[in-house]
N, C-alpha and C positions, 0 to 999 in steps of 0.2 A: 564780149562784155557781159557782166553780170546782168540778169532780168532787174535786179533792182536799181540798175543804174539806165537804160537803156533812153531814159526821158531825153538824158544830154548826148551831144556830139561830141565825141573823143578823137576821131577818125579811126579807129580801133575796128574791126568787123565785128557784126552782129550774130551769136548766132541762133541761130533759130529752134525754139520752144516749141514745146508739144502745148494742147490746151491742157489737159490735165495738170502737168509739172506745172505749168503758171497757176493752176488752180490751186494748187496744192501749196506751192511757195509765196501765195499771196498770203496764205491763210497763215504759214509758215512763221512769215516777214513778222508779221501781225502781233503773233503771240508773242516772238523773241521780244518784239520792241515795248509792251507793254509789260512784260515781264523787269525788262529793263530797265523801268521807269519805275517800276515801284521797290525792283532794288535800289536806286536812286534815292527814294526817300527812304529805304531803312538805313542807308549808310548815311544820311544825316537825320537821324532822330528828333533833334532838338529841334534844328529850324522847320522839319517838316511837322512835327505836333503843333507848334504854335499857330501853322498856317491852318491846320486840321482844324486846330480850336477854333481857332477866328472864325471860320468857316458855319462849324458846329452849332456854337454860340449864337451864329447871326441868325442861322434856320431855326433855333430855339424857340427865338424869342417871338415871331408870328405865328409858329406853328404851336405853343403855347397860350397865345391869345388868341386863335382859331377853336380850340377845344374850349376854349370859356366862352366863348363867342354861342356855341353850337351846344353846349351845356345850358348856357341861357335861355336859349329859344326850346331846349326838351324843357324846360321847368314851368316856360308861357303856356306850351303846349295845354297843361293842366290847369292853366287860369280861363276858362271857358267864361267862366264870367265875367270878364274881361270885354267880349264881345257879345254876351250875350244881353238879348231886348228881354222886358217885361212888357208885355203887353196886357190892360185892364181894361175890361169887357164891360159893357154899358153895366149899370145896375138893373135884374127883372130882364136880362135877358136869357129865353128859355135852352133848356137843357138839347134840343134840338142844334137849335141855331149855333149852340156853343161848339157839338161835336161837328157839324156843317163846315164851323170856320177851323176845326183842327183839320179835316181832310181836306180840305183846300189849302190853307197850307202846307201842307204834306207834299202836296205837288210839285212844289214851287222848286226848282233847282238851286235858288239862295239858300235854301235852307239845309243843313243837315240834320238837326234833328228838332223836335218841340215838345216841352211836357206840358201836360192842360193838369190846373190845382183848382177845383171845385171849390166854391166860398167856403162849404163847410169844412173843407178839408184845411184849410190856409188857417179858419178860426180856433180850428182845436190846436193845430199846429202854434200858433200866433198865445193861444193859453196854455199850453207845457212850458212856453220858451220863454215868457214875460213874466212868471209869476205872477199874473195878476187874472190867476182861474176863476175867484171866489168872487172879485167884480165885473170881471165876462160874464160870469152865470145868471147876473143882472139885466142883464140888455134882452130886451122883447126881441130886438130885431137882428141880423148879422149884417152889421156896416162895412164888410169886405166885401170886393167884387169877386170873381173869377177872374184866372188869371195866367195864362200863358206863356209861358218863357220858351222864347225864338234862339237856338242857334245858331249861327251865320256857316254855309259850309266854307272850306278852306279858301276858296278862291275869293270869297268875297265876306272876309273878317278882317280887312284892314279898315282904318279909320275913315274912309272915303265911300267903300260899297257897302259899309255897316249904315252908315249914315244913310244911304240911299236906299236898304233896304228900310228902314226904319220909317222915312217917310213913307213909303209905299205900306208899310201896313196901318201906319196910320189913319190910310185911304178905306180899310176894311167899315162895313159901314155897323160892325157887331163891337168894335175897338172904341173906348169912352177915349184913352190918351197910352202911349205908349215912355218908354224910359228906356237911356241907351247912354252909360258913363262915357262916352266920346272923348271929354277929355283923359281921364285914364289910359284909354286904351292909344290915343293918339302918343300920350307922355311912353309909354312903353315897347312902342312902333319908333318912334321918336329916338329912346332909347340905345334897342338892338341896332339900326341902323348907324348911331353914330360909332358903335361898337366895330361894326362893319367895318365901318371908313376907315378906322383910327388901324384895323388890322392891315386893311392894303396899303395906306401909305407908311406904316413903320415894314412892313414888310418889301412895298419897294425899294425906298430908301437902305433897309439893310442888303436888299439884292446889291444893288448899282453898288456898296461897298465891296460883297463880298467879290466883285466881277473885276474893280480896282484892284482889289487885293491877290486875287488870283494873276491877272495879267503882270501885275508887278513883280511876283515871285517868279512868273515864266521869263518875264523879260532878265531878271538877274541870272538863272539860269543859263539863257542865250550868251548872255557876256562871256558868263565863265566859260563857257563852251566856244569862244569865238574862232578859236584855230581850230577845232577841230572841225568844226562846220565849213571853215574856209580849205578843211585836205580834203572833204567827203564834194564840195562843189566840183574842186580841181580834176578829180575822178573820177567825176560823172554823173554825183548822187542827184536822182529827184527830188526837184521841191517837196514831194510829198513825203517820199523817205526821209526826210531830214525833218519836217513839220511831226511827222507821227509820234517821235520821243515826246515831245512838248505835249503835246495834244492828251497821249495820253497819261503824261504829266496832272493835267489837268483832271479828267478823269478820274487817277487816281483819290486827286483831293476831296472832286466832290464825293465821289461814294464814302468813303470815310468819313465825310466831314458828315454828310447826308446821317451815315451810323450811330456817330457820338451824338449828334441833334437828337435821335430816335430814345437813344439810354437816357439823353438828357430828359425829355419828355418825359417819360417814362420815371423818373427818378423825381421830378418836380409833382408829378400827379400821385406819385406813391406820400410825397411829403407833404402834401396839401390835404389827403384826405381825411385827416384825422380833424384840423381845423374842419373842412366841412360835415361835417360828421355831427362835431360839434356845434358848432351853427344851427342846423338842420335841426337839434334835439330840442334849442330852445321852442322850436316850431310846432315842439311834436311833432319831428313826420322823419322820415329816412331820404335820405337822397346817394343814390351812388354817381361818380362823376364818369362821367363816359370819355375814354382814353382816344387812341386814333387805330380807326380800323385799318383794316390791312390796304383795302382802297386809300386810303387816305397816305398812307406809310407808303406803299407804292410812289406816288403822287409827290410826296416829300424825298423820298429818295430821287426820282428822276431830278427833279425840279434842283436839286443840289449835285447832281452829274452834269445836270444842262445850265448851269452858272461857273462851273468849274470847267466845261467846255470850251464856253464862250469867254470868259476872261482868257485862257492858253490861246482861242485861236484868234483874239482880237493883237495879243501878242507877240502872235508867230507872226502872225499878217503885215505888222510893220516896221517887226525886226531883225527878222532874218533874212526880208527882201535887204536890208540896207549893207547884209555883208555879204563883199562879191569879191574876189580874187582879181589882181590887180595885173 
């Protein structure tokens, strides 16, 4: 009996394999039948692009609002102000005490960075930018405080440990009242996350299709194949010989399907930047959109092999047990 057949009872003698030759002809079996499968979908072109597409399309579309998703938060990245505290220092508090309270907060592990703006420096700044030099230059006295601006380090600039560091500097006994847009940065936290959401469930829901869709195409396959499945059982073939076409039927799909997803990307980020570009100019400022690294593309291709898998073997699993030689 053939090594590929040997799973089943024939009454036929066995004969007996070297390790190597089975090593060799497993690896053998493997290629032939994969090879096999994707001649399979070139001799039906039509119905196997469609399924390609379907496929393609469905990884598109999450994998497309992942890169916006992750575009958004590089753009946050630069809204430091966003998280960052003003802290106003009592009025006639001396030049000592003020650098005292910068190196102490310096220590702090909340913090990533601080700039300290001396009253004078805030007031000449405050008469370049108001236009209104020539009645500054009136005032006896400088009515601004000193003044400190706290950045949150990463771990703790969400809406929750901004606020809690916020109170604790408050506690400084050099600090008159401190300021912290809380709501801004909660709406913007708020935001990204429901961006978040919205990405994993159009994207599971498109999985659980694509995974319908694949199983459905392997199950019509099986049909059409159903004698011949019923001469390879009568023979001897192993379940697994017989599951491997389909399986890597599957396989097939999703790498391809995972591919066109990849040009699609690719092709929608080329088409969009010109829009942001434009956008961006109103802003005065440049922005380039960042595509998907090779981790990422990695990541998208498995992920569309391992749905194209798993629809074939949910498939194979409960329709090829049901034809058996009578």
């Amino acid at each position: 009996m053939s090594i590929l057949f040997r799973g089943r009872n024939s009454g036929a003698s066995e004969r007996k394999v070297g390790v190597i030759q089975a090593f060799f002809m497993f690896f053998v079996t493997h290629i032939r039948q994969a090879l096999a499968s994707l001649g399979e979908l070139w001799r039906q072109p039509a119905a196997s692009l469609m399924t390609i597409g379907v496929l393609g399309l469905s990884i598109t579309l999450p994998s497309t609002l992942y890169i916006m998703v992750k575009n958004t938060e590089k753009i946050t990245v630069g809204w430091e102000q966003a998280s960052e505290i003003s802290l106003f220092l009592k009025t006639g508090t001396p030049a000592s005490r003020s650098q005292q309270l910068v190196a102490r907060l310096n220590s702090w592990p909340e913090i990533d960075s601080l700039v300290f703006i001396p009253a004078d420096d805030a007031l000449q700044e405050f008469q370049q930018l108001s236009g209104l030099g020539d009645a500054i230059a009136y005032l006896e006295t400088n009515p601004l405080p000193d003044v400190v601006l706290v950045t949150p380090a990463e771990r703790h600039d969400s809406p929750l440990a901004a606020k809690r560091l916020l109170n604790k500097l408050k506690a400084e006994r050099e600090v008159e009242s401190a300021k912290l847009d809380i709501e801004w940065l909660e709406r913007l936290h708020a935001v990204i996350a429901i961006a978040r959401d919205l990405v994993s469930l159009i994207g599971g829901l498109l999985f659980v299709a694509v995974v319908l869709i694949i199983g459905n195409t392997i199950r019509l396959n099986i049909l059409s194949k159903r004698d011949e499945i019923l001469v390879m059982k009568l023979v001897g073939a192993t379940d697994a010989f017989i599951h491997r076409p389909f399986l890597y039927t599957g396989f097939w799909f999703g790498l391809l399907g995972g591919v066109m997803a990849w040009f699609a990307v690719v092709g929608i980020l080329w088409w969009m930047d010109s829009s942001i570009q434009a956008f961006a100019a109103l802003y005065q400022t440049s922005f380039n959109i960042t595509g998907l690294s090779g981790t990422a593309l990695l990541v998208m291709l498995g992920l569309s092999v391992g749905l194209g898998l798993l629809g074939s073997l949910i498939s194979v699993q409960r329709h090829v047990k049901q034809i058996e030689p009578t």
